[in-house]
Biopython code that builds the backbone (N, CA, C, O; Angstrom):
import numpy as np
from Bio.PDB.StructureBuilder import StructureBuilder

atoms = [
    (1, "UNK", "N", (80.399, 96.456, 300.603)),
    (1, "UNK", "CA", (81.585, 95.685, 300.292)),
    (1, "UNK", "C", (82.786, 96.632, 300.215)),
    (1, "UNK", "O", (82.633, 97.664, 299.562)),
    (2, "UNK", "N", (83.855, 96.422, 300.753)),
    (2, "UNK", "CA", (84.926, 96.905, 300.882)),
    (2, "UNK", "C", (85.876, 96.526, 299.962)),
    (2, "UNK", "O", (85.358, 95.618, 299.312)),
    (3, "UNK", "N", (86.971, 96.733, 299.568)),
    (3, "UNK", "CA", (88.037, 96.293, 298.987)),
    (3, "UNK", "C", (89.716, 95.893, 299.321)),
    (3, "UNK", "O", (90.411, 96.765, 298.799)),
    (4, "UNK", "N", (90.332, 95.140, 299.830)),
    (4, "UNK", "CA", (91.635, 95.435, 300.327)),
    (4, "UNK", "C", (91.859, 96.366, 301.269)),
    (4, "UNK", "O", (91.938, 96.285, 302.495)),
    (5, "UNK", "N", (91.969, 97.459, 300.354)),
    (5, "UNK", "CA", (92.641, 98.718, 301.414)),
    (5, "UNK", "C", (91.475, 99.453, 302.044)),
    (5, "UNK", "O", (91.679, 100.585, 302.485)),
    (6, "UNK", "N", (90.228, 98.891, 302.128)),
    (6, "UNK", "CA", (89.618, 99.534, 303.163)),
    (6, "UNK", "C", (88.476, 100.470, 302.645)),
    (6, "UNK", "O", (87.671, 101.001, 303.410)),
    (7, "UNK", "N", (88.465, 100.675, 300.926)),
    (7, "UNK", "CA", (87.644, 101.383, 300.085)),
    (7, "UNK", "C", (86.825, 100.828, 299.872)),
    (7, "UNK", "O", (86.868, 99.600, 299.938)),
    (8, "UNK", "N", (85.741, 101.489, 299.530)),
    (8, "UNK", "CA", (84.288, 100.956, 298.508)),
    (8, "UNK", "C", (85.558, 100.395, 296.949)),
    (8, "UNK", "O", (86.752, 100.677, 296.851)),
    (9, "UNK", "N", (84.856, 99.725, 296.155)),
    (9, "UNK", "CA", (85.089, 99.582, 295.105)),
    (9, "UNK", "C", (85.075, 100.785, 293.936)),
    (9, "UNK", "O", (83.895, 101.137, 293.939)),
    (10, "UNK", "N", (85.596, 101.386, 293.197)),
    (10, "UNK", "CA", (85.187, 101.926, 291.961)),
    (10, "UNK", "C", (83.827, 101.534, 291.338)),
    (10, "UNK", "O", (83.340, 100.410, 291.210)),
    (11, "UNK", "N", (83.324, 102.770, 290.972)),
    (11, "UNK", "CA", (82.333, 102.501, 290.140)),
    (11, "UNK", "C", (82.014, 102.578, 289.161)),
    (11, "UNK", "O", (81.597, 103.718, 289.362)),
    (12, "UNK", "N", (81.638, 102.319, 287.508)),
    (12, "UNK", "CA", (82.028, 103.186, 286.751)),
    (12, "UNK", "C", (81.274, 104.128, 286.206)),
    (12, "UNK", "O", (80.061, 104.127, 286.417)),
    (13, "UNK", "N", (81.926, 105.170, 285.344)),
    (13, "UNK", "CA", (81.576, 106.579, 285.434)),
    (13, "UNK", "C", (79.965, 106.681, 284.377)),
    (13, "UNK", "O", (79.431, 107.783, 284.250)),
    (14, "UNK", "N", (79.642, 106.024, 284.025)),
    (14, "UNK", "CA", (78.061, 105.668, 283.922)),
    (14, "UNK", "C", (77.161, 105.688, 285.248)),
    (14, "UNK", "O", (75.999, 105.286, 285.295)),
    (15, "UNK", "N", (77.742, 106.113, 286.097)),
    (15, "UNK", "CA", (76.579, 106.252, 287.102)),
    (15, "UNK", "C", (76.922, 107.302, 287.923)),
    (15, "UNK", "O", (76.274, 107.480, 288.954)),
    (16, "UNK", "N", (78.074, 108.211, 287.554)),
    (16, "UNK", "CA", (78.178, 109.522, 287.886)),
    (16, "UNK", "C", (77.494, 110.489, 287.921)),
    (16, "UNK", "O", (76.788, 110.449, 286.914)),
    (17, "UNK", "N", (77.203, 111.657, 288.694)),
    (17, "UNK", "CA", (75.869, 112.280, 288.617)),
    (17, "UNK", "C", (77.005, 113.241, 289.149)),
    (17, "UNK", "O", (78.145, 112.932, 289.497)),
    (18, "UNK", "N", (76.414, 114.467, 289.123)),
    (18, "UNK", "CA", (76.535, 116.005, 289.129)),
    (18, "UNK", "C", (77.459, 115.884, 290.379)),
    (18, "UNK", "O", (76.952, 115.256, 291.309)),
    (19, "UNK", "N", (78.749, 116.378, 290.586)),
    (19, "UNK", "CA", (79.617, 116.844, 291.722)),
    (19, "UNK", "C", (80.042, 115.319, 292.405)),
    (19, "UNK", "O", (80.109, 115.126, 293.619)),
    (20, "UNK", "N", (80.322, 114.240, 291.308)),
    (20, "UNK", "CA", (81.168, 113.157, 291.909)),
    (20, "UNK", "C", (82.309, 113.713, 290.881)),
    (20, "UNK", "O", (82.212, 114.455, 289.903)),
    (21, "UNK", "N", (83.716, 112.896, 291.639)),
    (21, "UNK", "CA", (84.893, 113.028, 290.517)),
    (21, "UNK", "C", (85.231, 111.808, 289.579)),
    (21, "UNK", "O", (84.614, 110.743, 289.564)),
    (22, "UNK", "N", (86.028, 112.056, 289.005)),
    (22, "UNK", "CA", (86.538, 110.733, 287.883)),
    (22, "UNK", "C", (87.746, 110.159, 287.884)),
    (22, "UNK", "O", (88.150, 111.318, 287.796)),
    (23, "UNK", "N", (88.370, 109.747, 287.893)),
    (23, "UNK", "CA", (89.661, 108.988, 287.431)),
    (23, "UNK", "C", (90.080, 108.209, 286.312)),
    (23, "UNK", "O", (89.587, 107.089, 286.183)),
    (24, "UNK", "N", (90.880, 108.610, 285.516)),
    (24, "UNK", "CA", (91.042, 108.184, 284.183)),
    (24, "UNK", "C", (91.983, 107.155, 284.085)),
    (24, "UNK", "O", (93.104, 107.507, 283.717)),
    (25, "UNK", "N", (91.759, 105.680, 284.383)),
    (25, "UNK", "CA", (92.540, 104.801, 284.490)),
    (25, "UNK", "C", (92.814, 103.989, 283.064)),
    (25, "UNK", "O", (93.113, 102.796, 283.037)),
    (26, "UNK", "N", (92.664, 104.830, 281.878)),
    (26, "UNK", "CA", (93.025, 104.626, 280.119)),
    (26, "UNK", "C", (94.356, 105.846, 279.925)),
    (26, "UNK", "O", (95.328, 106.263, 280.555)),
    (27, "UNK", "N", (93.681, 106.059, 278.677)),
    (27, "UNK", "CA", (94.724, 107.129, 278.091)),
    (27, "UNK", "C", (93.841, 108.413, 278.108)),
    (27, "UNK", "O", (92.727, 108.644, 278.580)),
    (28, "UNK", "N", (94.788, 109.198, 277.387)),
    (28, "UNK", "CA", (93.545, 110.565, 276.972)),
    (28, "UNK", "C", (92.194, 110.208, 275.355)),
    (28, "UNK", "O", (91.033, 110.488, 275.059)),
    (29, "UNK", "N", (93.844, 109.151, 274.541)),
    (29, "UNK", "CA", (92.637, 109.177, 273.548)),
    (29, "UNK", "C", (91.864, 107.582, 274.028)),
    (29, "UNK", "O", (91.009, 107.340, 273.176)),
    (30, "UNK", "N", (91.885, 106.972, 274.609)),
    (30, "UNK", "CA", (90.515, 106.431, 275.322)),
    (30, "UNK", "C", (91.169, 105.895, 276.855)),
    (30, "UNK", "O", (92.024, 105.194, 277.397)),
    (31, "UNK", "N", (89.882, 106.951, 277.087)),
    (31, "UNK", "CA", (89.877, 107.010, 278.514)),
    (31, "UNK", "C", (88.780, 105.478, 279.118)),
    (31, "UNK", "O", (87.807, 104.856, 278.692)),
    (32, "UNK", "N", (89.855, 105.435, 280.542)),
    (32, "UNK", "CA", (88.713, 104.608, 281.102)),
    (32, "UNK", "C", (88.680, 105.240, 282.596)),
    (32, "UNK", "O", (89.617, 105.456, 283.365)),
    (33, "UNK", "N", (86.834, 105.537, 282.796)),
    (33, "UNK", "CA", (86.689, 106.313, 284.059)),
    (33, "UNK", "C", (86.056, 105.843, 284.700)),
    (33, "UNK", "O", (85.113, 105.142, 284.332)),
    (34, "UNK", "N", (86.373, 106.080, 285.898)),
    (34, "UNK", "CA", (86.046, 105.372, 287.141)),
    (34, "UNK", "C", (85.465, 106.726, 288.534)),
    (34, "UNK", "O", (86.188, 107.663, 288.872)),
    (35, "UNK", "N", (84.252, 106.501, 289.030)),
    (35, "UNK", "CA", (84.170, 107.449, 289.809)),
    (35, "UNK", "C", (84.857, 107.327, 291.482)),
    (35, "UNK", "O", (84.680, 106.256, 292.063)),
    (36, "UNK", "N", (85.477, 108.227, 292.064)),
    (36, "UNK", "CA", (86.222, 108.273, 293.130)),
    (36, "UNK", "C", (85.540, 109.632, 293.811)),
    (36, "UNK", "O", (84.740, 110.471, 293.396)),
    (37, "UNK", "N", (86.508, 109.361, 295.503)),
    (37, "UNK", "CA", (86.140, 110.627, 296.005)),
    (37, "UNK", "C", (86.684, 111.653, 295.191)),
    (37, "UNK", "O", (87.471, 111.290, 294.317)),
    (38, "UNK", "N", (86.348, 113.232, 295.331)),
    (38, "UNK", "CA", (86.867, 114.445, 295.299)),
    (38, "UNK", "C", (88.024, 114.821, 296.128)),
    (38, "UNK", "O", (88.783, 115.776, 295.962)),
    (39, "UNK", "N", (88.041, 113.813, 297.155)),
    (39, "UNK", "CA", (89.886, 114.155, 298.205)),
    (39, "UNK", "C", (90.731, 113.287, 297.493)),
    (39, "UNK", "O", (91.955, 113.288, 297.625)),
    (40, "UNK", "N", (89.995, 112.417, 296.609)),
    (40, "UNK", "CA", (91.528, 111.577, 295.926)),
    (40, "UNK", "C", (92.316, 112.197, 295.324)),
    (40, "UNK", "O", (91.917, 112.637, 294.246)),
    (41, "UNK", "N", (93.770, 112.508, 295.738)),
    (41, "UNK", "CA", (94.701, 112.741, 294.599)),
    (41, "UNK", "C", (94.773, 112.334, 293.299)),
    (41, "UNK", "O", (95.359, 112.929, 292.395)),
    (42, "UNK", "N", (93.844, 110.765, 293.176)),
    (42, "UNK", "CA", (94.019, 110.312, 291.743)),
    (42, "UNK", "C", (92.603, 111.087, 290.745)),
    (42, "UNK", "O", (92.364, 110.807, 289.571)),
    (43, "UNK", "N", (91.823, 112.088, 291.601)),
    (43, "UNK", "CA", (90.949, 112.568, 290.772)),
    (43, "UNK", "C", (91.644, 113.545, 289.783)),
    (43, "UNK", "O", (92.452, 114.470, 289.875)),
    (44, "UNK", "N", (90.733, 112.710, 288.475)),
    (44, "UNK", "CA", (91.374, 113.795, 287.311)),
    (44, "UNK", "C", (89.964, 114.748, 286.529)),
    (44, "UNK", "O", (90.251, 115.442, 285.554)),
    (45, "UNK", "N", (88.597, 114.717, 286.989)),
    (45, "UNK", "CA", (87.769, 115.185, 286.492)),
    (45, "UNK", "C", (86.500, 115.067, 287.703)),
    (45, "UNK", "O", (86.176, 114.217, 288.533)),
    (46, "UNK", "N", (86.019, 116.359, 287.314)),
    (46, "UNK", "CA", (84.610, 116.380, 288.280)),
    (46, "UNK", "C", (83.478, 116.378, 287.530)),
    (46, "UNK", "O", (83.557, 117.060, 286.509)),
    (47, "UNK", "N", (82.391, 115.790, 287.736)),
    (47, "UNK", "CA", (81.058, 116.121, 286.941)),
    (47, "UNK", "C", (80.321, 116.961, 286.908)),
    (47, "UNK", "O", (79.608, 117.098, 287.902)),
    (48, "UNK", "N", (80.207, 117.601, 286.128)),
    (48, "UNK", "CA", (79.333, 119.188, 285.953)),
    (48, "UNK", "C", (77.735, 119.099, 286.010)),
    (48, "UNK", "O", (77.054, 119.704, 286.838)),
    (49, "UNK", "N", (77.179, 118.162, 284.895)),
    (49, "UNK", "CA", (76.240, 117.802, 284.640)),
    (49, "UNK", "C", (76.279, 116.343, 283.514)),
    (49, "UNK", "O", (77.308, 115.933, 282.977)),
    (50, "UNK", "N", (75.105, 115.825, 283.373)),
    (50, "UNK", "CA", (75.286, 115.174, 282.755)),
    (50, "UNK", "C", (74.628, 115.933, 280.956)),
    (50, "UNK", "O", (73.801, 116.845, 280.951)),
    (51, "UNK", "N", (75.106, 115.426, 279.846)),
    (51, "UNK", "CA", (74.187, 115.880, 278.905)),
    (51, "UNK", "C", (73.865, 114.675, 277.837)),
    (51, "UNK", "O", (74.147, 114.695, 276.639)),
    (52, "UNK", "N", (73.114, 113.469, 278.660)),
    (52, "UNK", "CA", (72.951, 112.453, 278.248)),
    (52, "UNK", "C", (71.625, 112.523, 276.904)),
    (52, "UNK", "O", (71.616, 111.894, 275.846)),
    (53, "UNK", "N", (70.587, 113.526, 277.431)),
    (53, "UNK", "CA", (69.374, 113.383, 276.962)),
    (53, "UNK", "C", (70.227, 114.694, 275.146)),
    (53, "UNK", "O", (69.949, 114.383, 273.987)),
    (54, "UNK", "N", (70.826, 115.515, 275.368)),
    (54, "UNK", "CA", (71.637, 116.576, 274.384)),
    (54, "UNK", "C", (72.026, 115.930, 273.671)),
    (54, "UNK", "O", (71.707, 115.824, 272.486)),
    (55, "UNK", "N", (73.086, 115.161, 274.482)),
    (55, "UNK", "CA", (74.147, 114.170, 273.635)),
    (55, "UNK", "C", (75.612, 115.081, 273.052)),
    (55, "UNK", "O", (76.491, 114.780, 272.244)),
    (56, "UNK", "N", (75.427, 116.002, 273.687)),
    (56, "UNK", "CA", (76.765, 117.302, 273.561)),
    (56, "UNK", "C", (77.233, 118.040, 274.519)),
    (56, "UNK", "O", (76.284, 118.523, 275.137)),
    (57, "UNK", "N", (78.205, 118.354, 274.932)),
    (57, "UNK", "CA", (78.415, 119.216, 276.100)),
    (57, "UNK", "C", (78.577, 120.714, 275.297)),
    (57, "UNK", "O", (78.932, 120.795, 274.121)),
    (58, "UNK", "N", (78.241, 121.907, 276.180)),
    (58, "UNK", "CA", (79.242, 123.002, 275.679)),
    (58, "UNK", "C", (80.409, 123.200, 275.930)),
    (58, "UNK", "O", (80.837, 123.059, 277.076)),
    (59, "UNK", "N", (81.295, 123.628, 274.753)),
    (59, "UNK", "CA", (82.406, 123.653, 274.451)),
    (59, "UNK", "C", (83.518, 124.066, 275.628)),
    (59, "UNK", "O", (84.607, 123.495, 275.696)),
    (60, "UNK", "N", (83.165, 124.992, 276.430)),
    (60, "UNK", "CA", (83.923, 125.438, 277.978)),
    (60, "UNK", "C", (84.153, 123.520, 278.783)),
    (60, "UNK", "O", (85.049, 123.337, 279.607)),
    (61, "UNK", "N", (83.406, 122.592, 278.439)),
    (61, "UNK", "CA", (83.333, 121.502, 279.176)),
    (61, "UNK", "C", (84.158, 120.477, 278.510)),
    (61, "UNK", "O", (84.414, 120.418, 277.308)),
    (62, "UNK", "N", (84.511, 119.740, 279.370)),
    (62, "UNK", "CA", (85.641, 118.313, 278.490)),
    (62, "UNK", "C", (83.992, 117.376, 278.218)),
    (62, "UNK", "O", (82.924, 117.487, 278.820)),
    (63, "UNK", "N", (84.353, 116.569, 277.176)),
    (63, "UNK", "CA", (82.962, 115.642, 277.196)),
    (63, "UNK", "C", (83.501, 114.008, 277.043)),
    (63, "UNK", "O", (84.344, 113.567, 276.262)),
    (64, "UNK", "N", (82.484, 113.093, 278.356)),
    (64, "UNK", "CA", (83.293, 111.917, 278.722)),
    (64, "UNK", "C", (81.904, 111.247, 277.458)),
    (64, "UNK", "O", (80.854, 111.845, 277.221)),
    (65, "UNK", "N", (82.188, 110.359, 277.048)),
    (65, "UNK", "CA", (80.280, 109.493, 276.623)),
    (65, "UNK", "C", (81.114, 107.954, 276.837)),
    (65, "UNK", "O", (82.147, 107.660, 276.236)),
    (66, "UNK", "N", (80.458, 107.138, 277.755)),
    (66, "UNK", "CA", (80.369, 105.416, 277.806)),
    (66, "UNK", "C", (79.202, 105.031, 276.863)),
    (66, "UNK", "O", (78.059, 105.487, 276.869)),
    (67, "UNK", "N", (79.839, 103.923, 275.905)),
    (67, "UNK", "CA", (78.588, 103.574, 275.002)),
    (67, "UNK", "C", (77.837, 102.387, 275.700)),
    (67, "UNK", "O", (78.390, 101.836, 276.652)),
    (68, "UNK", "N", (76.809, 102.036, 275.345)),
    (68, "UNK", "CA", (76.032, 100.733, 275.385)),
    (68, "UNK", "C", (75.595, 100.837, 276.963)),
    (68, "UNK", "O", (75.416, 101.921, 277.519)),
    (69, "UNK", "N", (75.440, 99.502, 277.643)),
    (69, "UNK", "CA", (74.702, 99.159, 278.736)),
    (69, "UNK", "C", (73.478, 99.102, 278.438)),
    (69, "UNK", "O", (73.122, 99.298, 277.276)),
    (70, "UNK", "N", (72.589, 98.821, 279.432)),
    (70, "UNK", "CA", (71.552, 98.654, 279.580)),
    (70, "UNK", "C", (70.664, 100.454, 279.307)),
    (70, "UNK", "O", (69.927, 100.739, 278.363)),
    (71, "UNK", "N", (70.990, 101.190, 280.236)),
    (71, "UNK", "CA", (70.326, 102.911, 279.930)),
    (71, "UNK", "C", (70.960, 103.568, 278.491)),
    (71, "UNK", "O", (70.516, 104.661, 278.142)),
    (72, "UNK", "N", (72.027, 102.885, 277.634)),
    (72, "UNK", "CA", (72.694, 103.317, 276.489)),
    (72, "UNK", "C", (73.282, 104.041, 276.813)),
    (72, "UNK", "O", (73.601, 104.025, 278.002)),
    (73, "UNK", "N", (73.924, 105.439, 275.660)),
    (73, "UNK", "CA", (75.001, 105.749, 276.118)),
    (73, "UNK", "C", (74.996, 106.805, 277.324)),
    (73, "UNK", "O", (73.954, 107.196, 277.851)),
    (74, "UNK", "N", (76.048, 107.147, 277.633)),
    (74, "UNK", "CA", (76.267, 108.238, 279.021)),
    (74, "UNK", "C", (77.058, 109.229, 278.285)),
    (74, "UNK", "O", (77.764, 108.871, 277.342)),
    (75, "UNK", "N", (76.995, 110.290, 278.607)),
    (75, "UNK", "CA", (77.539, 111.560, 277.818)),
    (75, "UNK", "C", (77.620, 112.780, 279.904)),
    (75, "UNK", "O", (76.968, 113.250, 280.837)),
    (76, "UNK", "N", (78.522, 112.644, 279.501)),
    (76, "UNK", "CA", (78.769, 113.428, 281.149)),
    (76, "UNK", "C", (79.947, 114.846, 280.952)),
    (76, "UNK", "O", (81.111, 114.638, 280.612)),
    (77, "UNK", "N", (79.494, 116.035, 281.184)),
    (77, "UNK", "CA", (80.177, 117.641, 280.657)),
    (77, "UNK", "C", (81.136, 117.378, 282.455)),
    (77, "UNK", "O", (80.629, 117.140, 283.550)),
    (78, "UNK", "N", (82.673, 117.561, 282.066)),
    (78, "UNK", "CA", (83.390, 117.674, 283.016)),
    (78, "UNK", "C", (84.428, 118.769, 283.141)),
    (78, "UNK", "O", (84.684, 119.577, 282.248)),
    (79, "UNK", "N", (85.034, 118.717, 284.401)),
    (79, "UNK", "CA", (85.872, 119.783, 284.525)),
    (79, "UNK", "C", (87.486, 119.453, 284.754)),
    (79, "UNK", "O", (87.430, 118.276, 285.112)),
    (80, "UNK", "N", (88.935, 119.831, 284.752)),
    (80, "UNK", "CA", (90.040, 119.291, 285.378)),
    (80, "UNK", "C", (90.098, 119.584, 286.867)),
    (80, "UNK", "O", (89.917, 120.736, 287.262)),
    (81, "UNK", "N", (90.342, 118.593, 287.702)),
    (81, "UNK", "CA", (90.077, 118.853, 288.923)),
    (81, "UNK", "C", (91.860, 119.273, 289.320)),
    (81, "UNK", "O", (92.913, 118.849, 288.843)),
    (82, "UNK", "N", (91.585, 120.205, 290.314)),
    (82, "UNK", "CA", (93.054, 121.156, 290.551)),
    (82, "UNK", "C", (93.538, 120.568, 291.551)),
    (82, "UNK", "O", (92.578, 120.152, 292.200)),
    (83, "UNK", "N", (94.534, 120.282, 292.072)),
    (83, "UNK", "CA", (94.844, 119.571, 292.888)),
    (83, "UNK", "C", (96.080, 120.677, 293.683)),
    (83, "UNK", "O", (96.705, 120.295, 294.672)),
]
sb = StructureBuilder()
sb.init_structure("model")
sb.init_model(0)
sb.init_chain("A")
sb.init_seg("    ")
for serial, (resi, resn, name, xyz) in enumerate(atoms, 1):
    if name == "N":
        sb.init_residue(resn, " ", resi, " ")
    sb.init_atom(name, np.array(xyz, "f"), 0.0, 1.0, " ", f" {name:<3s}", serial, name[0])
structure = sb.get_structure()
């Protein structure tokens, strides 16, 4: 499925896995993320790893967590992507 302009849809960042990017379509103090390509200009974060099973990132890492769903929460260690 496509969207308008010709894109896949957004997905959200609960199903991000290691070396997709993010887009923060909230604020800083709550973010809402959405995974996108890595050529998007609107990328504002890349995924490092996830540290779902930890439940903490180390401190060098920004830390995203989506609560609830069905798998519970998501806890994902990210980076600022440089543009």
């Amino acid at each position: 499925m496509l969207t308008d302009d010709g894109k896949p849809p957004a997905e959200d960042a609960r199903y991000a896995v290691a070396g997709d990017c993010l887009e923060n379509r909230g604020t800083h103090a709550k973010p809402v993320m959405f995974t996108i390509p890595c050529s998007d200009t609107k990328a504002d974060y890349k995924v490092m790893f996830s540290a779902t099973s930890q439940g903490k990132c180390p401190p060098e890492f920004d830390e995203y967590t989506e609560r609830g769903g069905r798998t519970g929460d998501t806890t994902l260690c990210l980076t600022k992507v440089r543009h």
